[in-house]
C-alpha positions in Angstrom: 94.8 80.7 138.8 94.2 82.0 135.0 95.9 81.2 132.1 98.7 83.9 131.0 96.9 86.5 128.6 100.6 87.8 127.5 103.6 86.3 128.0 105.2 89.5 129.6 103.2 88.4 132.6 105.9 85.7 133.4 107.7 88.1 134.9 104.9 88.5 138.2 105.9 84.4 138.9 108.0 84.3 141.9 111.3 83.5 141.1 110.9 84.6 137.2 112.4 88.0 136.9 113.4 90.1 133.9 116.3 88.7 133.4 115.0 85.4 132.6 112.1 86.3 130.7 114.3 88.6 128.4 117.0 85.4 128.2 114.1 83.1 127.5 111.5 85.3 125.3 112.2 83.9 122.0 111.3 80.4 123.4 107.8 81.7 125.2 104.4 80.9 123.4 100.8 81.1 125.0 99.8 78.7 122.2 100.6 75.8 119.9 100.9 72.1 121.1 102.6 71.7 124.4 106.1 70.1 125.0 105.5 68.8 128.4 106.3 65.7 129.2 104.4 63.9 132.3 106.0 61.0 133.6 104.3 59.0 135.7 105.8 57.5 139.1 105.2 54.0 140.3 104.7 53.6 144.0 107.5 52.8 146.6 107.9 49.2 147.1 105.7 48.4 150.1 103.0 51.3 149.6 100.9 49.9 147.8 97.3 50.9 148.8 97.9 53.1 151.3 95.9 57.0 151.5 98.0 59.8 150.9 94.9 61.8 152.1 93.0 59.9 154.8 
């Protein structure tokens, strides 16, 4: 809904507890270049065209 003001508030993510956050912590920035990577699917042979949201 927001962006993250502090990344202590990872832990309020379902599924992201303490124990994750204190593994991960030295790895967490808010800022700085991103190192997503989006790859993007082709379509299923045969689907060409169609809606997904008629």
């Amino acid at each position: 809904k927001r962006p993250f003001g502090r990344v202590e508030e990872l832990v309020r993510v379902k599924g992201f507890g303490k124990k994750k956050f204190l593994k991960l912590r030295a790895h967490l920035a808010l800022s700085g270049p991103t190192t997503l990577k989006v790859e993007k699917v082709p379509p299923a042979p045969g689907r060409e065209g169609l809606a997904t949201n008629p």
